[in-house]
C-alpha positions in Angstrom: -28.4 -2.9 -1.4 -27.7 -6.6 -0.8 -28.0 -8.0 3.1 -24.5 -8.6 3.9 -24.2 -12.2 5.0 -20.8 -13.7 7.1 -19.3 -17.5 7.6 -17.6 -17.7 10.4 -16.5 -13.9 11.0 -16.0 -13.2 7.2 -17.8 -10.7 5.7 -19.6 -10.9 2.2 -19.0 -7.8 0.1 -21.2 -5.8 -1.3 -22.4 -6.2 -4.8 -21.3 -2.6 -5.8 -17.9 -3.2 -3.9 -14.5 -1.8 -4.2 -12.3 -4.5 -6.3 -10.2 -1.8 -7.7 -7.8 0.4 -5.6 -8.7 3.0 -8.0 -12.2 2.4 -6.8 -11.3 2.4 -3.1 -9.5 5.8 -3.6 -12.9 7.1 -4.9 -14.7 5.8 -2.4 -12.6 7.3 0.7 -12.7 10.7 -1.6 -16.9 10.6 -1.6 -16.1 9.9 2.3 -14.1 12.9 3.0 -16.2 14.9 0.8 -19.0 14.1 3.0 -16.8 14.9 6.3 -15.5 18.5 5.1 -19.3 19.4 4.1 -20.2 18.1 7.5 -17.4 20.5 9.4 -18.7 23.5 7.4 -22.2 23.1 9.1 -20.6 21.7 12.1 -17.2 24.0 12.8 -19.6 27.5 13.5 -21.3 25.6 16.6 -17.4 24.7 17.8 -16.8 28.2 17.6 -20.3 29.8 19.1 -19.6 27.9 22.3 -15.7 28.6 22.4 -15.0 30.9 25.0 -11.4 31.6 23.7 -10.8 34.5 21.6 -7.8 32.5 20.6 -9.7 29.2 20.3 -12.7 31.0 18.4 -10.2 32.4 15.8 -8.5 29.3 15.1 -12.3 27.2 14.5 -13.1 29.8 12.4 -10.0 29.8 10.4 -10.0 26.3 9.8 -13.8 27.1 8.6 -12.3 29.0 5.8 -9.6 26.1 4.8 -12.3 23.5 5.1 -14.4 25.3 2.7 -11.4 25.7 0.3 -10.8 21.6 1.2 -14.3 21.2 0.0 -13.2 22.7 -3.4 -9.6 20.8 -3.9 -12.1 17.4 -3.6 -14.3 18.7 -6.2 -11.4 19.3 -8.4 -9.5 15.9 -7.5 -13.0 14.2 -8.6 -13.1 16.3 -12.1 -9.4 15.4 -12.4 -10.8 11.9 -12.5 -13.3 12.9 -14.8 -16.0 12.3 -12.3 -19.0 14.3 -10.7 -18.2 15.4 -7.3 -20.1 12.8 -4.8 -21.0 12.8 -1.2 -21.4 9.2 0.8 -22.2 9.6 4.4 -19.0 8.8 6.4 -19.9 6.9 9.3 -16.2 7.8 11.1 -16.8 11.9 10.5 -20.2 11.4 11.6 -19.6 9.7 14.7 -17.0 12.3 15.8 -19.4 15.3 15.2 -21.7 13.7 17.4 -19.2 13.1 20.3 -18.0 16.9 19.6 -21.9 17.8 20.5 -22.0 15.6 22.9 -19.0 17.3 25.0 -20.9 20.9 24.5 -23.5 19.1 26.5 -21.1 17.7 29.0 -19.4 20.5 29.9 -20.1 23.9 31.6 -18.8 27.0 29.1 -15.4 28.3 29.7 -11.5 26.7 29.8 -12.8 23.0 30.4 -15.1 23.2 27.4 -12.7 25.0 25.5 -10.1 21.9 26.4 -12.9 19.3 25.3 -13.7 21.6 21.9 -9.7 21.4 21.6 -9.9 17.3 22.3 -12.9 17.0 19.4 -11.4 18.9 17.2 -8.0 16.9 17.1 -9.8 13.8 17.0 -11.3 15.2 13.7 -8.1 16.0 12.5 -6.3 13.2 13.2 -9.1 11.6 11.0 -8.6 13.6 8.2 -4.6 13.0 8.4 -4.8 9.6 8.4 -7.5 9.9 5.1 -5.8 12.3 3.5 -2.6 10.8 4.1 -4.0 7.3 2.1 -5.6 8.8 -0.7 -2.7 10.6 -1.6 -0.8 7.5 -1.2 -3.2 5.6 -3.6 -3.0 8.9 -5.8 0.5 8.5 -5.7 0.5 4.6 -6.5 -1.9 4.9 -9.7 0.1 7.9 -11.4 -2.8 10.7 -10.2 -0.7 13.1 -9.8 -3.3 16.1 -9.8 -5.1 14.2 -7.8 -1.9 13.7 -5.2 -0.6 17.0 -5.1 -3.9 18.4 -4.0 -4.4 15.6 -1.4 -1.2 16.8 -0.2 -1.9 20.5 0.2 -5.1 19.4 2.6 -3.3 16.8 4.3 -0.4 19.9 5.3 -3.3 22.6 6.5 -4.8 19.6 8.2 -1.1 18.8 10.0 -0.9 22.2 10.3 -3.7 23.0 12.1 -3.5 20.0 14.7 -0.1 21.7 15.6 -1.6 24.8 16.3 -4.6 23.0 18.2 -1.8 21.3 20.4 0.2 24.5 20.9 -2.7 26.2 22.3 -3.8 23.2 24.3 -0.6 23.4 25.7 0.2 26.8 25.8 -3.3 28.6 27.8 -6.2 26.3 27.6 -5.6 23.4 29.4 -3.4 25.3 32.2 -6.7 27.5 32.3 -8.9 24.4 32.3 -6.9 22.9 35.5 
């Protein structure tokens, strides 16, 4: 890996760097392919230290959908004719830790429940923002396998920040107050 060097605040690529927007695309798909293996190690803890039935259920129902996630990338990378292909994701990786870290900060019951709620939507909001710019690359370089499956995850992913919110809003934050 070359040492990145910089002239006054501009940043030297790297000499295995993106100068394709195809090549970007793959690279935010190794990213996110990374991230949703992450949350399938990651999502049981969120759940273990729920206290909500209601909360528990939805962690471990968006367990399932990220596992079937996991698969639509795999098949979006052999619709490129490529081998499915993790790279760390820095972002995903910092907001697991900070999901950890509020376990850690908070005592078990409603105002941990409210802080599991608060990780989690940061995650998704994550994922809908990456989701929603590979399928707009997909859509851009005439992928439209590629695309449409972007677009089914980035709906569950919509989806289930909804329902995150509408349980925020509707019983665990009141309880949390």
């Amino acid at each position: 890996m070359a040492k990145k060097t910089t002239t006054g605040g501009k940043v030297a690529p790297k000499a295995d760097a993106a100068d394709k927007l195809k090549d970007f695309m793959v690279d935010g798909m190794k990213d996110l392919y990374w991230a949703e293996k992450a949350l399938v190690k990651n999502l049981p803890k969120m759940a273990k230290n729920a206290t909500s039935k209601k909360l528990k259920d939805a962690v471990n129902g968006h367990l399932a959908e990220t596992k079937n996630q996991v698969k639509r990338l795999e098949d979006a990378f052999k619709a490129l004719k490529l081998k499915p292909e993790a790279v760390k994701c820095d972002a995903m990786d910092g907001l697991i830790k900070e999901a950890e870290g509020i376990l850690e900060e908070t005592e078990p019951g409603a105002v941990r429940d409210a802080a599991i709620i608060a990780a989690a939507q940061k995650v998704e909001h994550y994922e809908i923002a990456s989701y929603g710019t590979i399928a707009t690359y997909a859509k851009l370089l005439g992928q439209k396998e590629v695309l449409n499956l972007m677009l089914e995850t980035l709906n569950e992913e919509k989806s289930t920040d909804k329902d995150l919110t509408k349980l925020a809003k509707s019983e665990i934050n009141l309880k949390a107050k």
